[in-house]
PDBQT receptor file of N, H, CA, C and O in Angstrom, charges set to zero:
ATOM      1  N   UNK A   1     -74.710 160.093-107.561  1.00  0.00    +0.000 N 
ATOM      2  CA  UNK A   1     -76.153 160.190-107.606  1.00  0.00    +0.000 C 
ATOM      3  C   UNK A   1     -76.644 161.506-107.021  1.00  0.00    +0.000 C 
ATOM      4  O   UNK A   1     -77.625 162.067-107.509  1.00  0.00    +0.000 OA
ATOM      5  N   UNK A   2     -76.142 161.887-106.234  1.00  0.00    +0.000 N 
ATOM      6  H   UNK A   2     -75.345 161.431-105.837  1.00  0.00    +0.000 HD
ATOM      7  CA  UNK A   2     -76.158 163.253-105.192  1.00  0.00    +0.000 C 
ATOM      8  C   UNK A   2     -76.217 164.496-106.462  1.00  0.00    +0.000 C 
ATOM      9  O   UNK A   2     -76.816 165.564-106.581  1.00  0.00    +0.000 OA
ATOM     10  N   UNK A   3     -75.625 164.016-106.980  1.00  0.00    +0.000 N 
ATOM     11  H   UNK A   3     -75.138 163.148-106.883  1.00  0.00    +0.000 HD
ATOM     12  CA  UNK A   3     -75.245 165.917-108.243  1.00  0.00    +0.000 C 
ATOM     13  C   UNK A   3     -75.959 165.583-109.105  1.00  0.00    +0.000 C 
ATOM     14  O   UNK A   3     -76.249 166.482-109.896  1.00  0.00    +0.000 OA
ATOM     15  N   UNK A   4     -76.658 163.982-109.407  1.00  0.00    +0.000 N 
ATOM     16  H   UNK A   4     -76.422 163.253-108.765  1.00  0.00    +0.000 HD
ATOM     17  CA  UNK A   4     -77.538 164.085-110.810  1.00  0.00    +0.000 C 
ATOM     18  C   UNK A   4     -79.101 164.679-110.161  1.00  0.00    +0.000 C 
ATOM     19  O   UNK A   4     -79.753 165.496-110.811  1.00  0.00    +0.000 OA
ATOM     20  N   UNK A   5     -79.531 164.211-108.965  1.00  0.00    +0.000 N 
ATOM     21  H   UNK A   5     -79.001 163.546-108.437  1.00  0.00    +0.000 HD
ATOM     22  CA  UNK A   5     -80.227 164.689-107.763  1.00  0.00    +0.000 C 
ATOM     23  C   UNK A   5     -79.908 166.215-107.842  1.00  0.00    +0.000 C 
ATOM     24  O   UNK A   5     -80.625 166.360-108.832  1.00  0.00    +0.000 OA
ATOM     25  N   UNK A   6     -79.603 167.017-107.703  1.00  0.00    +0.000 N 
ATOM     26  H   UNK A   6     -79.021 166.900-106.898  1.00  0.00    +0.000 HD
ATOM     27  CA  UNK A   6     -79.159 168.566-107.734  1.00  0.00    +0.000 C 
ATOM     28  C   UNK A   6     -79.242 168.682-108.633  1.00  0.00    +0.000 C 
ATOM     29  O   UNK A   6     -80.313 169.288-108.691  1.00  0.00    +0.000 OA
ATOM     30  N   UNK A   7     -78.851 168.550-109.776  1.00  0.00    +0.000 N 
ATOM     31  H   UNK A   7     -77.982 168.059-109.729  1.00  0.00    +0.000 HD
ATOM     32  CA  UNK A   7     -78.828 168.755-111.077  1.00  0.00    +0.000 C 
ATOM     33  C   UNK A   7     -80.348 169.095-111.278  1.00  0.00    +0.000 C 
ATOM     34  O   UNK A   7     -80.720 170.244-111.516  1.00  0.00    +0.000 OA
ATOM     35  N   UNK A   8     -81.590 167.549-111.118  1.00  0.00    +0.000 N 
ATOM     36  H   UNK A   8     -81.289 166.616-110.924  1.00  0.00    +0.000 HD
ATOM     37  CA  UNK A   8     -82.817 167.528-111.563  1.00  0.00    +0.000 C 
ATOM     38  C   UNK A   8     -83.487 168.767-111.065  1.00  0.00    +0.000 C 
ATOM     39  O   UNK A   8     -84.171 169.507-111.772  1.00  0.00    +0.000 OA
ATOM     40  N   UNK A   9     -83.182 168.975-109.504  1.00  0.00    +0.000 N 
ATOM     41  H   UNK A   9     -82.626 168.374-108.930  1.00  0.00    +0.000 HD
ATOM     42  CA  UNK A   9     -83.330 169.878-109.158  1.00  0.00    +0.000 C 
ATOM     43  C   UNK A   9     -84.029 171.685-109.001  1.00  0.00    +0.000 C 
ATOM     44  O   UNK A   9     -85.077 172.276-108.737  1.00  0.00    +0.000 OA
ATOM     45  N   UNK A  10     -82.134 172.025-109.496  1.00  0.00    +0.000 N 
ATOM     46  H   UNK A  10     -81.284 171.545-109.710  1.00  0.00    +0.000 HD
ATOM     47  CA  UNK A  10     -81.726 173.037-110.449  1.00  0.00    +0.000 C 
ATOM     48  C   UNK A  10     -82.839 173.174-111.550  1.00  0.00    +0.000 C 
ATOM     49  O   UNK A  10     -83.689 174.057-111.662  1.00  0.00    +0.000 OA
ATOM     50  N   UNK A  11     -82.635 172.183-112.251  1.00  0.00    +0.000 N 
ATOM     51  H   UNK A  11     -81.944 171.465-112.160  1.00  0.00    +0.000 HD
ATOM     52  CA  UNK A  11     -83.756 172.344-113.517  1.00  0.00    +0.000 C 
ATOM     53  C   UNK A  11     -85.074 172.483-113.194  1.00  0.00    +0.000 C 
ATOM     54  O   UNK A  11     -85.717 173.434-113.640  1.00  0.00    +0.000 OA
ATOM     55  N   UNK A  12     -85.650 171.522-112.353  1.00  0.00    +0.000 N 
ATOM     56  H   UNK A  12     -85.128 170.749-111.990  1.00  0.00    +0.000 HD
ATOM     57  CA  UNK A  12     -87.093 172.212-111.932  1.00  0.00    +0.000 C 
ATOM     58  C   UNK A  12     -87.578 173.135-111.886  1.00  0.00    +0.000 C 
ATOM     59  O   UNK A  12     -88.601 173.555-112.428  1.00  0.00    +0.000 OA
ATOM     60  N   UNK A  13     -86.684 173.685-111.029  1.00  0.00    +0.000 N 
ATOM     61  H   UNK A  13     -85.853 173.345-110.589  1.00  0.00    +0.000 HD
ATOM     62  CA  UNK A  13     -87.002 175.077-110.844  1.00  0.00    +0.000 C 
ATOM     63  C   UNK A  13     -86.576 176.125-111.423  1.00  0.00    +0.000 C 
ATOM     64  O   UNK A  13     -86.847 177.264-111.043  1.00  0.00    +0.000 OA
ATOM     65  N   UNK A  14     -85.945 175.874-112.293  1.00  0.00    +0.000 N 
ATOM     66  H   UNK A  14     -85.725 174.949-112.602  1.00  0.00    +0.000 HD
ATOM     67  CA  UNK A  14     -85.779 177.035-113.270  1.00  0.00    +0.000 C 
ATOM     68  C   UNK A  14     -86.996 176.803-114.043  1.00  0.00    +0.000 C 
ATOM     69  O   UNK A  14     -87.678 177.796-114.297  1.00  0.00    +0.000 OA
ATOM     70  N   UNK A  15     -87.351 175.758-114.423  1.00  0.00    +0.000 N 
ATOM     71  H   UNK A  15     -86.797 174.951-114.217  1.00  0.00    +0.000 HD
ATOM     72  CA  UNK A  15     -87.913 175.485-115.500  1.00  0.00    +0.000 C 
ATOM     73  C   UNK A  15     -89.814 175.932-114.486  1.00  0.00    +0.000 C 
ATOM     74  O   UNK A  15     -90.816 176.183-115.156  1.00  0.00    +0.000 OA
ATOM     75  N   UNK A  16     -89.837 175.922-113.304  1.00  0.00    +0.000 N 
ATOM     76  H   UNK A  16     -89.024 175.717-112.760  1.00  0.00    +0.000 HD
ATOM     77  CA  UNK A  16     -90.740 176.820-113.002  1.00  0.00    +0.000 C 
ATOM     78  C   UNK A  16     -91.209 178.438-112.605  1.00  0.00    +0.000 C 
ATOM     79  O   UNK A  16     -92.266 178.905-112.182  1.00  0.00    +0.000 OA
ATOM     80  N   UNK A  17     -89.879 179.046-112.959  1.00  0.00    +0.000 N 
ATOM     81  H   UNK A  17     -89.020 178.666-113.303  1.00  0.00    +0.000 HD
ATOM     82  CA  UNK A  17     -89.829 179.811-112.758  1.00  0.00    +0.000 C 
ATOM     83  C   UNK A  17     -90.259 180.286-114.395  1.00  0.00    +0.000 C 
ATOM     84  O   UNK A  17     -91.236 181.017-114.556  1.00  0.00    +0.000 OA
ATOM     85  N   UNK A  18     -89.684 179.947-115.227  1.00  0.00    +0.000 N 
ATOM     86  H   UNK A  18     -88.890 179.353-115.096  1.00  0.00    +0.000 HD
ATOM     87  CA  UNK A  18     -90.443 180.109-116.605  1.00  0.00    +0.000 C 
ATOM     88  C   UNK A  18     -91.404 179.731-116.368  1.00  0.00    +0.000 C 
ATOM     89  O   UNK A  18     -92.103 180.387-117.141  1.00  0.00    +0.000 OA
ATOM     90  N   UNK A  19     -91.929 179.228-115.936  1.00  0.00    +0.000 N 
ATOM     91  H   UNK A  19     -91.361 178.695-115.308  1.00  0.00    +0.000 HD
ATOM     92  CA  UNK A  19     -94.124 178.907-115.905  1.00  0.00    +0.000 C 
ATOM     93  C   UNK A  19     -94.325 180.143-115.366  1.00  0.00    +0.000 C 
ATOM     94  O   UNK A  19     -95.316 180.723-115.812  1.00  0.00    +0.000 OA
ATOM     95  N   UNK A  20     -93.590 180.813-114.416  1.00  0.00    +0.000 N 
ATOM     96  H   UNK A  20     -92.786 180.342-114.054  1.00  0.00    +0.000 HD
ATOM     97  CA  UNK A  20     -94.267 181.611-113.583  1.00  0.00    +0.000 C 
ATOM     98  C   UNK A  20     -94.253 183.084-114.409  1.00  0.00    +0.000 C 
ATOM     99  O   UNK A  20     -95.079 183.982-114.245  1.00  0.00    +0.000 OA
ATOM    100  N   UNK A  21     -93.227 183.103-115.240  1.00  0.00    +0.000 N 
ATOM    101  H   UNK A  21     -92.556 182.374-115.373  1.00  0.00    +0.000 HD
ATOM    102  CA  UNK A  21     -92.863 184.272-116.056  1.00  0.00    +0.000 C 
ATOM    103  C   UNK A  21     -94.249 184.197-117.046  1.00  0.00    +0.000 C 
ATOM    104  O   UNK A  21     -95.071 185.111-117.106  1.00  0.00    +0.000 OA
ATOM    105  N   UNK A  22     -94.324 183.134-117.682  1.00  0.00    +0.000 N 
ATOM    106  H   UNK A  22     -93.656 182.391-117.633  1.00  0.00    +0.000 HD
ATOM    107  CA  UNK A  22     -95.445 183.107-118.952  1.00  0.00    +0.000 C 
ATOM    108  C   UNK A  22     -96.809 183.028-117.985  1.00  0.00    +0.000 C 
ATOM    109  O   UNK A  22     -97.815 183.018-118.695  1.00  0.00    +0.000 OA
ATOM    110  N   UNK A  23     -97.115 182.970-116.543  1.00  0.00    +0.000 N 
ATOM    111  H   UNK A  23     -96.297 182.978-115.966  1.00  0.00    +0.000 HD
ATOM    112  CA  UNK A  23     -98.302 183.095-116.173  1.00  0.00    +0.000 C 
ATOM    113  C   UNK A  23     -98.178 184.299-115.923  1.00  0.00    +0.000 C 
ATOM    114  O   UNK A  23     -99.279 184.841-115.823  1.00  0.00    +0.000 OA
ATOM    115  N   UNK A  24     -97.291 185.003-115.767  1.00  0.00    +0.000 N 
ATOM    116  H   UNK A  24     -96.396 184.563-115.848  1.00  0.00    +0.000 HD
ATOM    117  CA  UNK A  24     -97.430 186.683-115.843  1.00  0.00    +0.000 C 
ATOM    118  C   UNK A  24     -97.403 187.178-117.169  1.00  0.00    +0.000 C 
ATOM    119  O   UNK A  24     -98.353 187.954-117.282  1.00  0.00    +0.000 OA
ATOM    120  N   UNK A  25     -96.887 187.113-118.025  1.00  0.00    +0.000 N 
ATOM    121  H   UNK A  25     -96.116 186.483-117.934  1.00  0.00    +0.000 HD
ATOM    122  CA  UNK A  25     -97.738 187.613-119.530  1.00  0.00    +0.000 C 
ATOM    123  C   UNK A  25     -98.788 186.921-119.659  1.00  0.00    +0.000 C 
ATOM    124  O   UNK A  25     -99.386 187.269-120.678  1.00  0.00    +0.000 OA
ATOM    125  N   UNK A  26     -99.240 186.197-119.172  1.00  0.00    +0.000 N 
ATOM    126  H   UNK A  26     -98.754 185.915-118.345  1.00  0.00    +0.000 HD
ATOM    127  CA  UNK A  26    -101.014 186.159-119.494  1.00  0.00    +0.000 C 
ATOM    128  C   UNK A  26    -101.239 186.575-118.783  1.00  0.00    +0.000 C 
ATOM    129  O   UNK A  26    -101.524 185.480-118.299  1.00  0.00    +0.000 OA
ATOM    130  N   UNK A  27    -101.565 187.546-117.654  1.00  0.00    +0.000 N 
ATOM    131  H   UNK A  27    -101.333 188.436-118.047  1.00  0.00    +0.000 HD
ATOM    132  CA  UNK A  27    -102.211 188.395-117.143  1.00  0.00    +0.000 C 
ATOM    133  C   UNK A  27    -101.655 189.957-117.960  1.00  0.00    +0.000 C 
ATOM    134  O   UNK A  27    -102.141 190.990-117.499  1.00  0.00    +0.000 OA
ATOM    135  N   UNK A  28    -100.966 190.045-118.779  1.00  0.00    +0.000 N 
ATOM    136  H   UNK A  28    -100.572 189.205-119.154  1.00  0.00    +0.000 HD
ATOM    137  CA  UNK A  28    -100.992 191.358-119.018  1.00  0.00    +0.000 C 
ATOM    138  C   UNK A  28    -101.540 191.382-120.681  1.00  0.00    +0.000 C 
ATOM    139  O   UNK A  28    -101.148 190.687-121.618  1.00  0.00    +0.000 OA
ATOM    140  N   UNK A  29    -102.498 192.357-120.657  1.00  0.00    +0.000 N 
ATOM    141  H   UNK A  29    -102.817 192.922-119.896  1.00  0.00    +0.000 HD
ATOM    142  CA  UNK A  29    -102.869 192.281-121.807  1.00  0.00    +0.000 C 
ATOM    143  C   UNK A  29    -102.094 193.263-122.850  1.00  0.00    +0.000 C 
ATOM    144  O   UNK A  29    -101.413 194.248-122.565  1.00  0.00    +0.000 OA
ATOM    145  N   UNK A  30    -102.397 192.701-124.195  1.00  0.00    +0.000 N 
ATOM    146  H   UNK A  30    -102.950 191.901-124.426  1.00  0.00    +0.000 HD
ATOM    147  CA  UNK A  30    -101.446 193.203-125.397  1.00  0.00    +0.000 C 
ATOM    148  C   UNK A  30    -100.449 192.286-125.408  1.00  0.00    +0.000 C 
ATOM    149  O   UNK A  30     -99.807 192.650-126.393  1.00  0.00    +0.000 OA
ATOM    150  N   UNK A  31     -99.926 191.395-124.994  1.00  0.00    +0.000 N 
ATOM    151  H   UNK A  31    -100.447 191.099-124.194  1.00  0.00    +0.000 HD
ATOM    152  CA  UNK A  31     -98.923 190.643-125.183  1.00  0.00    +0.000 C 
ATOM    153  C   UNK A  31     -98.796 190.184-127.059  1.00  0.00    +0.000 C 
ATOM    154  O   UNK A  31     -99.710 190.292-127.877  1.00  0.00    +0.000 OA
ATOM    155  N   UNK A  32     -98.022 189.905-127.204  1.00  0.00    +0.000 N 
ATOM    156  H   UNK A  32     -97.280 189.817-126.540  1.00  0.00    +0.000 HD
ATOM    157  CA  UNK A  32     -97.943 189.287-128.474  1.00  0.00    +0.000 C 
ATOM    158  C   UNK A  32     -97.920 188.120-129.136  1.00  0.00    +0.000 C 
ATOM    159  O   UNK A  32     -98.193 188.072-130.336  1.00  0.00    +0.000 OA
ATOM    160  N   UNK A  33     -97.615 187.131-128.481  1.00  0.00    +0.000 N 
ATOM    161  H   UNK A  33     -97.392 187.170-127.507  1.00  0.00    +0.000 HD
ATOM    162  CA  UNK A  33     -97.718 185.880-128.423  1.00  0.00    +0.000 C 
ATOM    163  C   UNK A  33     -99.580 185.371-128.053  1.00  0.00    +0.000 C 
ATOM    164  O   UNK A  33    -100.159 185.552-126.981  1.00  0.00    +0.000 OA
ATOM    165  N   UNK A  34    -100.080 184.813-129.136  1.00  0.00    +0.000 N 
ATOM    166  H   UNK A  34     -99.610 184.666-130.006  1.00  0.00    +0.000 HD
ATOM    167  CA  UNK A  34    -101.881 184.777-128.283  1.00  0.00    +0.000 C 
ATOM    168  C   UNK A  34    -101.474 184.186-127.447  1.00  0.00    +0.000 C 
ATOM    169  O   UNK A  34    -100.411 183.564-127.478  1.00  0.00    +0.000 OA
ATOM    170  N   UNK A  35    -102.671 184.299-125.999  1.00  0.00    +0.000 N 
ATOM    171  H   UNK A  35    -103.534 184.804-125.974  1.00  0.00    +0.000 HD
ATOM    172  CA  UNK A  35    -102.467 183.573-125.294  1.00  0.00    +0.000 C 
ATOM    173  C   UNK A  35    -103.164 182.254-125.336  1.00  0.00    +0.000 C 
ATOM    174  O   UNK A  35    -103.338 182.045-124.136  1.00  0.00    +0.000 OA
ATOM    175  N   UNK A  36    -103.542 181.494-125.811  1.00  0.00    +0.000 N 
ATOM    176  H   UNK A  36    -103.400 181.664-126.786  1.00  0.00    +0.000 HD
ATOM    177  CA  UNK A  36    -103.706 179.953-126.499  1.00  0.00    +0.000 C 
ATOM    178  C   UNK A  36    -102.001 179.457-126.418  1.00  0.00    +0.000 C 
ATOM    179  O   UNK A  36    -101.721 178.491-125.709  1.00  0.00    +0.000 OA
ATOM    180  N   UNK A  37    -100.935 180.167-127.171  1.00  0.00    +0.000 N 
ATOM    181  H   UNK A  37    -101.163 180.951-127.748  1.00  0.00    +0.000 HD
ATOM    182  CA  UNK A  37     -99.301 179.844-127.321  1.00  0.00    +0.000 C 
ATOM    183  C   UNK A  37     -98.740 179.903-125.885  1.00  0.00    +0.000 C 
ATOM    184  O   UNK A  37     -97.814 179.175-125.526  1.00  0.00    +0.000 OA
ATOM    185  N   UNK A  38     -99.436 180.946-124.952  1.00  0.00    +0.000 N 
ATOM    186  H   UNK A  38    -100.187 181.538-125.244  1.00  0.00    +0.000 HD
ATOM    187  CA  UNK A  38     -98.728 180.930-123.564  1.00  0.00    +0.000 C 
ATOM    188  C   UNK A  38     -98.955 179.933-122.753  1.00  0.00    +0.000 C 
ATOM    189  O   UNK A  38     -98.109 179.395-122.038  1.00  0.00    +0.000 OA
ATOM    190  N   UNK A  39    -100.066 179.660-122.832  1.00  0.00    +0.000 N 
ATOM    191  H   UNK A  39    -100.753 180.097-123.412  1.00  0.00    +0.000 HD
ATOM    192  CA  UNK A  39    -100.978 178.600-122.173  1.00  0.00    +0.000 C 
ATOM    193  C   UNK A  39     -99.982 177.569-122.417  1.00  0.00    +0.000 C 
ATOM    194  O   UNK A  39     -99.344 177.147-121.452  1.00  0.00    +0.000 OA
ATOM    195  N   UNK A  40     -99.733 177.037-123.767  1.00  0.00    +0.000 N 
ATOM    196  H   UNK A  40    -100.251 177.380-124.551  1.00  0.00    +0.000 HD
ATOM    197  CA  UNK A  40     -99.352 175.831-123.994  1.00  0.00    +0.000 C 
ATOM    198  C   UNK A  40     -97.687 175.774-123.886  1.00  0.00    +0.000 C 
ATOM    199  O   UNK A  40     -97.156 174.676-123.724  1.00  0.00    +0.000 OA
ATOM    200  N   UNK A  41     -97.038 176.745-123.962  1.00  0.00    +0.000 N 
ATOM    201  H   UNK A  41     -97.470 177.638-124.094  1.00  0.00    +0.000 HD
ATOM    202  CA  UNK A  41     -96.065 176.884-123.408  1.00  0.00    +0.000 C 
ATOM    203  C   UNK A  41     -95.767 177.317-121.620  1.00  0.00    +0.000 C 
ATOM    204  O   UNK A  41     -94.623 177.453-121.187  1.00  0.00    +0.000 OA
ATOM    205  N   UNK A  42     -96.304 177.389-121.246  1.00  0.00    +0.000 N 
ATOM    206  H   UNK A  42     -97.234 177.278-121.597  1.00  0.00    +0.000 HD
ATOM    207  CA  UNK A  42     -96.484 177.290-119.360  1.00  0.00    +0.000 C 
ATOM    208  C   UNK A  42     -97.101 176.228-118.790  1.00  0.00    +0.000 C 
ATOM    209  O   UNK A  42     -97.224 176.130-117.569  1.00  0.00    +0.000 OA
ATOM    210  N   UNK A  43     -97.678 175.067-119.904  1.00  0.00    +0.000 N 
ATOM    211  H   UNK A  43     -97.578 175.147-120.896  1.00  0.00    +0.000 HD
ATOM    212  CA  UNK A  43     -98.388 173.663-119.591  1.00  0.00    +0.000 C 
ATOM    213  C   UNK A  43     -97.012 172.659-119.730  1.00  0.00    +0.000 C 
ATOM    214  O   UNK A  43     -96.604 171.663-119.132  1.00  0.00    +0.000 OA
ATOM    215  N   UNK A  44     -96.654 173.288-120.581  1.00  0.00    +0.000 N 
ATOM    216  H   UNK A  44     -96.986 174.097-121.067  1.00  0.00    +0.000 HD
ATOM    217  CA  UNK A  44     -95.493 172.597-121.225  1.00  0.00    +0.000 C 
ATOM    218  C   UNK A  44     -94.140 172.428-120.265  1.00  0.00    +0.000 C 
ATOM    219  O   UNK A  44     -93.472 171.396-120.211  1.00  0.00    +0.000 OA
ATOM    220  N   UNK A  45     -93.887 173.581-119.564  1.00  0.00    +0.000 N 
ATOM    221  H   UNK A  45     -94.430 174.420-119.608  1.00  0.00    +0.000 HD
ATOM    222  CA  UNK A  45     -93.347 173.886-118.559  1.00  0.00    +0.000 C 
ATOM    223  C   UNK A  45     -93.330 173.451-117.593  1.00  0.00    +0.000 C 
ATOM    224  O   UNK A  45     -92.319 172.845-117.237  1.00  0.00    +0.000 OA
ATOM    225  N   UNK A  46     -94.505 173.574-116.698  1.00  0.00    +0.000 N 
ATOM    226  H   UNK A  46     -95.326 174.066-116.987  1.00  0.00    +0.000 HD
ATOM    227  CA  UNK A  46     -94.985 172.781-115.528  1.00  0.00    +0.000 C 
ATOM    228  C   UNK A  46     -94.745 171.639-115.723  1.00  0.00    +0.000 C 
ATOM    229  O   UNK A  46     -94.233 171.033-114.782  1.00  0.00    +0.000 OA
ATOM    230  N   UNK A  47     -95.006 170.905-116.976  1.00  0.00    +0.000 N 
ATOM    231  H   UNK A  47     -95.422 171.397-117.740  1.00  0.00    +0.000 HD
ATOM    232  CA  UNK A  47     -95.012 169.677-116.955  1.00  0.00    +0.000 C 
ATOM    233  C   UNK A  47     -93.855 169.257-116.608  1.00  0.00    +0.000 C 
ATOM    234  O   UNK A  47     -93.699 168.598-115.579  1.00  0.00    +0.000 OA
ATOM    235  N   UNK A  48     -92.769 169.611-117.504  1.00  0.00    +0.000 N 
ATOM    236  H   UNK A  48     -92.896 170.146-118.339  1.00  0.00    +0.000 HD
ATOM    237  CA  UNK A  48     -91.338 168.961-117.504  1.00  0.00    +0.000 C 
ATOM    238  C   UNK A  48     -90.353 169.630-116.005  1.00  0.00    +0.000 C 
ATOM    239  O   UNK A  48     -89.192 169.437-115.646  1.00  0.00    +0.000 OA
ATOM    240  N   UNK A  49     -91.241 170.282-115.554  1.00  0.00    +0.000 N 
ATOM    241  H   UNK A  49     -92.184 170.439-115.845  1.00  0.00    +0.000 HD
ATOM    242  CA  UNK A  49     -90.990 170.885-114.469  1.00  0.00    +0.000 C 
ATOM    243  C   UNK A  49     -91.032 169.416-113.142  1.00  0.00    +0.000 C 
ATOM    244  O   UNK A  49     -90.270 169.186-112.203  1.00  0.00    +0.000 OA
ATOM    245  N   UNK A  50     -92.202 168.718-113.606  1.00  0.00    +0.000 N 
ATOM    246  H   UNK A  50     -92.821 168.905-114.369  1.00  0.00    +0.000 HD
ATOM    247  CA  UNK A  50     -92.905 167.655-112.103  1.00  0.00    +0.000 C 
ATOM    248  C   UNK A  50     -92.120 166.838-112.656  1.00  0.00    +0.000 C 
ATOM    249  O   UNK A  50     -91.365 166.139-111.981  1.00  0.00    +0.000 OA
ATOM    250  N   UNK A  51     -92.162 166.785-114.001  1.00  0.00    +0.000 N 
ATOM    251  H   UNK A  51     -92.776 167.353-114.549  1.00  0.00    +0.000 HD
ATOM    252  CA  UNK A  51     -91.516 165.051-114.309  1.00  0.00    +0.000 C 
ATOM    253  C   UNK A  51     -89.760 165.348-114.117  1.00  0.00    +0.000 C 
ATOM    254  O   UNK A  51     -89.089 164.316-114.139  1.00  0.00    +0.000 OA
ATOM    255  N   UNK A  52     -89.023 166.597-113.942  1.00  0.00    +0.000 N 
ATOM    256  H   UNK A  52     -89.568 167.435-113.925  1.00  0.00    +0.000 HD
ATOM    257  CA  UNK A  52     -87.450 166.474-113.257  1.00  0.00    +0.000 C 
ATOM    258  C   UNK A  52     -87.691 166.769-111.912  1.00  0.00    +0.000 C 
ATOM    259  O   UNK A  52     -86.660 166.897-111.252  1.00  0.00    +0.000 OA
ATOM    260  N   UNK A  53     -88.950 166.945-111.186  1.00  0.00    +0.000 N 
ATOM    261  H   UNK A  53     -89.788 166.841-111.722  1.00  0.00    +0.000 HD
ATOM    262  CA  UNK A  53     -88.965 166.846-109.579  1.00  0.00    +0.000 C 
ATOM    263  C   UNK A  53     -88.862 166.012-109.191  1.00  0.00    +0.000 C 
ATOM    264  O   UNK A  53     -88.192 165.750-108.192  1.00  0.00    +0.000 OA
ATOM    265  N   UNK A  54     -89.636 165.122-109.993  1.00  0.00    +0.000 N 
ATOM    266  H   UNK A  54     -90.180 165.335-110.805  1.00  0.00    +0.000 HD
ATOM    267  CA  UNK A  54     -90.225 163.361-109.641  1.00  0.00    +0.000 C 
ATOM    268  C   UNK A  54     -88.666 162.582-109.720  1.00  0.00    +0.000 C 
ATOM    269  O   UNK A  54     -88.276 161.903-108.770  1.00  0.00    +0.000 OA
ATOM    270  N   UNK A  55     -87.968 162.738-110.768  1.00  0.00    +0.000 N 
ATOM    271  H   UNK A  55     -88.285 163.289-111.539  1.00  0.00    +0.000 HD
ATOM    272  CA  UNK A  55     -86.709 162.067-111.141  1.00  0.00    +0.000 C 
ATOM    273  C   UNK A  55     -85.801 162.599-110.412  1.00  0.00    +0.000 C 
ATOM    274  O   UNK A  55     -84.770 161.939-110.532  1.00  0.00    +0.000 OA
ATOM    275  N   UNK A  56     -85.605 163.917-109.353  1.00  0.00    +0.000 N 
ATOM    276  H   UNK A  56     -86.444 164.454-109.255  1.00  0.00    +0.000 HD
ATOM    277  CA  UNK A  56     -84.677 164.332-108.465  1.00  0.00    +0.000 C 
ATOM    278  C   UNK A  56     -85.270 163.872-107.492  1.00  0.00    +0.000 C 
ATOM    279  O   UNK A  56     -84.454 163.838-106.571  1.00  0.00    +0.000 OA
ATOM    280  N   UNK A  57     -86.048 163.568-107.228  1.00  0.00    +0.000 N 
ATOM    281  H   UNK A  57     -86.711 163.596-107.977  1.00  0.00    +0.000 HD
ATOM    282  CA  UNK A  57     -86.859 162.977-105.359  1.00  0.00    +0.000 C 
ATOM    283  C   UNK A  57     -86.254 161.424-105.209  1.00  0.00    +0.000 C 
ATOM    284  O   UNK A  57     -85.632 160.862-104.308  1.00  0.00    +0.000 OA
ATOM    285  N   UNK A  58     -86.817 160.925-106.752  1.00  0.00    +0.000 N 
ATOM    286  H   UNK A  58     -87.323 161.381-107.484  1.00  0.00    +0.000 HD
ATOM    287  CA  UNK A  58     -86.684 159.296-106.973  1.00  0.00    +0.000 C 
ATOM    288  C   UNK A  58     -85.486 159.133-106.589  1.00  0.00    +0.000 C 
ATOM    289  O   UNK A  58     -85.324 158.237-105.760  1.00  0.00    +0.000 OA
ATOM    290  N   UNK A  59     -83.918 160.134-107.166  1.00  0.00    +0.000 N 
ATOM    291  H   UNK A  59     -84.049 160.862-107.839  1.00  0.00    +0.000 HD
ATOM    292  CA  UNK A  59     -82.451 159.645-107.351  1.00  0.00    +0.000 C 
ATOM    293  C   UNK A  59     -82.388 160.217-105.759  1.00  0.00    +0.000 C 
ATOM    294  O   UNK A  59     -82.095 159.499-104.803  1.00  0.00    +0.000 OA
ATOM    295  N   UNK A  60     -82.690 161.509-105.676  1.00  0.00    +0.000 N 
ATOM    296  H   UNK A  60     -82.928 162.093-106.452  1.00  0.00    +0.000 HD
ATOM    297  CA  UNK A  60     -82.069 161.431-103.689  1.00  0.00    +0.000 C 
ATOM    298  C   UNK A  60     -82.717 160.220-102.695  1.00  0.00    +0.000 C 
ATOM    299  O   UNK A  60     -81.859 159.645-102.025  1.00  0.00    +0.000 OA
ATOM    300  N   UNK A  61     -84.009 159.786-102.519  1.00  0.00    +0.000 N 
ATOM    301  H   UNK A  61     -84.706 160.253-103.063  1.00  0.00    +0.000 HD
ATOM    302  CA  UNK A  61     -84.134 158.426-102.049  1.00  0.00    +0.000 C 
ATOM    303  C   UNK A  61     -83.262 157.160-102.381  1.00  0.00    +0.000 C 
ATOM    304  O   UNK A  61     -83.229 156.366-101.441  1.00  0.00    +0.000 OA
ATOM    305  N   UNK A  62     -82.674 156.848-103.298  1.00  0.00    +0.000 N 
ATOM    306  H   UNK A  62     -82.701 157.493-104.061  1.00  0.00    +0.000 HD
ATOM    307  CA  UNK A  62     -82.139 156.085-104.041  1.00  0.00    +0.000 C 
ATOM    308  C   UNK A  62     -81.064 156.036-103.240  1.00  0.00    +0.000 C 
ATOM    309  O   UNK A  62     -80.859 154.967-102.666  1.00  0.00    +0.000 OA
ATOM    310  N   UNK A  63     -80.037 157.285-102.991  1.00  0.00    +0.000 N 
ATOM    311  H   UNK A  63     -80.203 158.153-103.458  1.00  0.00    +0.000 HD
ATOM    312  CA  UNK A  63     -78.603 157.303-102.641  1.00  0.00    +0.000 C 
ATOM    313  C   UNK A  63     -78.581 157.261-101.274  1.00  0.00    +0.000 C 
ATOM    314  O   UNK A  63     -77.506 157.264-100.673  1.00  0.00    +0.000 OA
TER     315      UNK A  63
């Protein structure tokens, strides 16, 4: 349970660190992607970001 816990982890935060990348191309203008597509891809992010925090918190309490 310990490494699926690490595992969720791991992924969180990678997977916020991509939010944090696409909230920095929306601050730079000219990007290419509109930003309407960044938005929803850095919503998208965050999201699946809380919901493998939530499921690594849940499994380390668990064990």
């Amino acid at each position: 349970m310990k490494t699926g816990a690490l595992t969720f982890f791991i992924l969180s935060v990678i997977l916020l660190f991509g939010t944090l990348k696409y909230l920095v191309e929306l601050k730079r203008p000219g990007v290419y992607p509109p930003k309407q597509v960044i938005k929803k891809r850095a919503a998208g992010l965050a999201g699946s970001a809380c919901i493998c925090l939530l499921v690594a918190l849940m499994l380390s309490y668990l064990s």
